[in-house]
N, C-alpha and C positions, 0 to 999 in steps of 0.2 A: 519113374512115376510122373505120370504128366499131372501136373499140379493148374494148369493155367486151365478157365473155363470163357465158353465166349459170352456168354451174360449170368448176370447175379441172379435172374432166375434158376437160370443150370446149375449154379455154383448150390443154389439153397434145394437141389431139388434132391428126394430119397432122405434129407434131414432134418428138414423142418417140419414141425408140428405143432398140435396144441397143445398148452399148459405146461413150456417147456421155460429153463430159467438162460437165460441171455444175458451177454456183458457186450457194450457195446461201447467203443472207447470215442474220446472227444469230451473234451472243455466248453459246452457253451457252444456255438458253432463250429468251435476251430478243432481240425482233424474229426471232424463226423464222418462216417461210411455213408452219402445220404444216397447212394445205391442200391449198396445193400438193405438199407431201410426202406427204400422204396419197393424194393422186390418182396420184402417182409411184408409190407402192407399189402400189395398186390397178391399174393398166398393167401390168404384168409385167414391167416390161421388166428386164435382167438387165445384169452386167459396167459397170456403171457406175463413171466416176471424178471424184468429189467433191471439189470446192474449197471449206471452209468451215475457220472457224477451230477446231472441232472437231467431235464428231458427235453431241451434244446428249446424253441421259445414258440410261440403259437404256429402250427401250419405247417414249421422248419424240420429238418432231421427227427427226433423223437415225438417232436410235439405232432407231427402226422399220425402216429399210430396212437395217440389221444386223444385223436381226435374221431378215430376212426373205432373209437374202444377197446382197440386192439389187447390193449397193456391193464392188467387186472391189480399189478401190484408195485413199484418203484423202490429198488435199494438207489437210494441218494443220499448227497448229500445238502444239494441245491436245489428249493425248487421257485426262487424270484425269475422275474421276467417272462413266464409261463401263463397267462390267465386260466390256462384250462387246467390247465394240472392244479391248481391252486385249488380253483372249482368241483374239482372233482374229488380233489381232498377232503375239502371239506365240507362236503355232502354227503360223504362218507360211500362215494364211488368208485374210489381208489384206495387200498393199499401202501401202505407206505412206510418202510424202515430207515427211520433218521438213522444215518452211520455219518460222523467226522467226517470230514476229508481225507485228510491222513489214514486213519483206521480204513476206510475203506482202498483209499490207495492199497494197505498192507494188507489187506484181508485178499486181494485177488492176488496181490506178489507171494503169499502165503500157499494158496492154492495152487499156483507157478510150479514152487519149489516144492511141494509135497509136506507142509506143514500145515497139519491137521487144523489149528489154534495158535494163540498166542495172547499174555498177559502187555494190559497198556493202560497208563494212566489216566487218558482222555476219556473223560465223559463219567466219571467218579463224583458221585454225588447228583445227578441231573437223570436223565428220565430216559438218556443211553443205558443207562446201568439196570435198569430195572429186570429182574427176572434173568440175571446172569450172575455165574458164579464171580465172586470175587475172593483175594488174595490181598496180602500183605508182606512186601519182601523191602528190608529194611527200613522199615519204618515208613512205608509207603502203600497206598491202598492201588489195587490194580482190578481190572475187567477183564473178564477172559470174553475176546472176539473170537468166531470160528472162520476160519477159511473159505473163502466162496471159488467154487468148484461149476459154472457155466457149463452149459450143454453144447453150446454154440457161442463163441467170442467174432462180433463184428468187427473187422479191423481199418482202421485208414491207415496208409502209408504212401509216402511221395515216389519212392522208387523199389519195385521189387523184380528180384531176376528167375530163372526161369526152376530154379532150386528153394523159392521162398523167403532166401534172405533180405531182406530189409533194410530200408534208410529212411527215416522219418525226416520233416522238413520242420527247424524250429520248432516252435509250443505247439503246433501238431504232435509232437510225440503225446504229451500230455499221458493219460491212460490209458493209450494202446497197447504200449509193449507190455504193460501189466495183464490188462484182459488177454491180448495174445496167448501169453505165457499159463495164464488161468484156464480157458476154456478147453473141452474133450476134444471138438473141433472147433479150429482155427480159420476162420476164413478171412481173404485179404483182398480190398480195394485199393486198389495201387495207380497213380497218374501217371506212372513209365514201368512197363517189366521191359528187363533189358537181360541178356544171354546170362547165364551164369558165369561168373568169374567177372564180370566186369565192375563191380561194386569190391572196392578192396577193402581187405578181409580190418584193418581200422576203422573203415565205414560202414562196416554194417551193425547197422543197431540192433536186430533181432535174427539169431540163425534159423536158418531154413525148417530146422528140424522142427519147429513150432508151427509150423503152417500148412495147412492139408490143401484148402484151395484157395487160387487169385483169380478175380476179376478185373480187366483192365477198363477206367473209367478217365478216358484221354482227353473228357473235357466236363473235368468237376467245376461243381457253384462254389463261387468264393462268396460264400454268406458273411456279413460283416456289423454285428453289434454297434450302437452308436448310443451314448450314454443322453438320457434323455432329464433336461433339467428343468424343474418347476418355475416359472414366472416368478420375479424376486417379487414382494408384498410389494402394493401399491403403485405396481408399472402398469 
């Protein structure tokens, strides 16, 4: 099965649509697919809903297809250093299911593994909780989260070979291998595909079997975050 395609148009073409739910892995800029986003946005396709830990920052990875209205609703957990997404929140433009960090980490590893739900202490008592069942198991109050199950999981990885297997580079891994593991299809932007067998079987971070198609993107943007600090008083 040839898995490798030659652009991430091809790669999204026969399964992208509209009004479908997406996980698209990356921290912030780091490990983004800004390929495959880019091909997403160039589709047209419209009313989408996004599972990522946030929406990348104005312009960047996510935050183009917010810009472009693309995205109708956000599973995050982050949504600072975005002006539009913030904007759009709160004009009540977007869409938006606050999920933890954590919890939503385990909500796509959940979906991975074929766990339907799962009971968790975070967000008990606060405005997570609201309108979900809760539990009490020793003497402890819990939330039942459900599993998030993607149509389409975007994926960034540093190295992938011509069987799908995987080697994430650093905090690039971030929640890749999660959304991988989660989504029906799998797609994967990779910086080197290389023969199969050449990645030993120690290094690789995600097996093949998770991954339906790659696109090779041999010269990704190293987008890079600079923390931006206020004038101290009176300088």
């Amino acid at each position: 099965m040839n898995k490798i395609y030659p652009t991430a148009a091809a790669a999204l073409t026969g399964i992208i649509r509209d009004e479908m739910l997406l996980a698209v892995g990356g921290f912030g800029l780091c490990g983004t697919p800004e390929l495959l986003i880019e091909a997403v946005k160039n589709s047209g396709v419209r009313n989408l809903t996004v599972i990522s830990n946030n929406a990348g920052v104005d312009g960047i990875a996510l935050g183009t297809l917010l810009t472009t209205r693309q995205i109708k609703k956000m599973i995050s957990s982050y949504v600072g250093e975005n002006k539009e997404f913030e904007r759009q929140y709160l004009s009540g433009e977007l869409e938006l299911e606050f999920t933890p960090q954590g919890t939503l980490a385990e909500r796509l590893r959940a979906g991975g593994a074929g766990i339907p739900a799962f009971y968790t202490p975070t967000g008990v008592g606060t405005l997570v909780a609201e309108g979900k069942e809760q539990r009490e198991f020793d003497g402890t109050r819990y939330v039942l989260e459900r599993a998030l199950l993607p149509d389409i999981s975007l994926v960034k990885a540093h190295t992938a070979d011509k069987s799908g297997n995987l080697r994430f580079r650093y905090t690039a891994r971030n929640f890749n291998p999660a959304a991988a593991t989660a989504g029906r299809i799998c797609i994967v932007e990779a910086d080197h595909i290389v023969e199969t067998g050449t990645i030993a079987p120690d290094d690789v971070h995600l097996p093949g079997i998770y991954v339906h198609r790659i696109v090779h993107n041999p010269n990704p943007i190293r987008h890079i975050e600079k923390r931006t600090l206020s004038a101290p008083a009176g300088a």
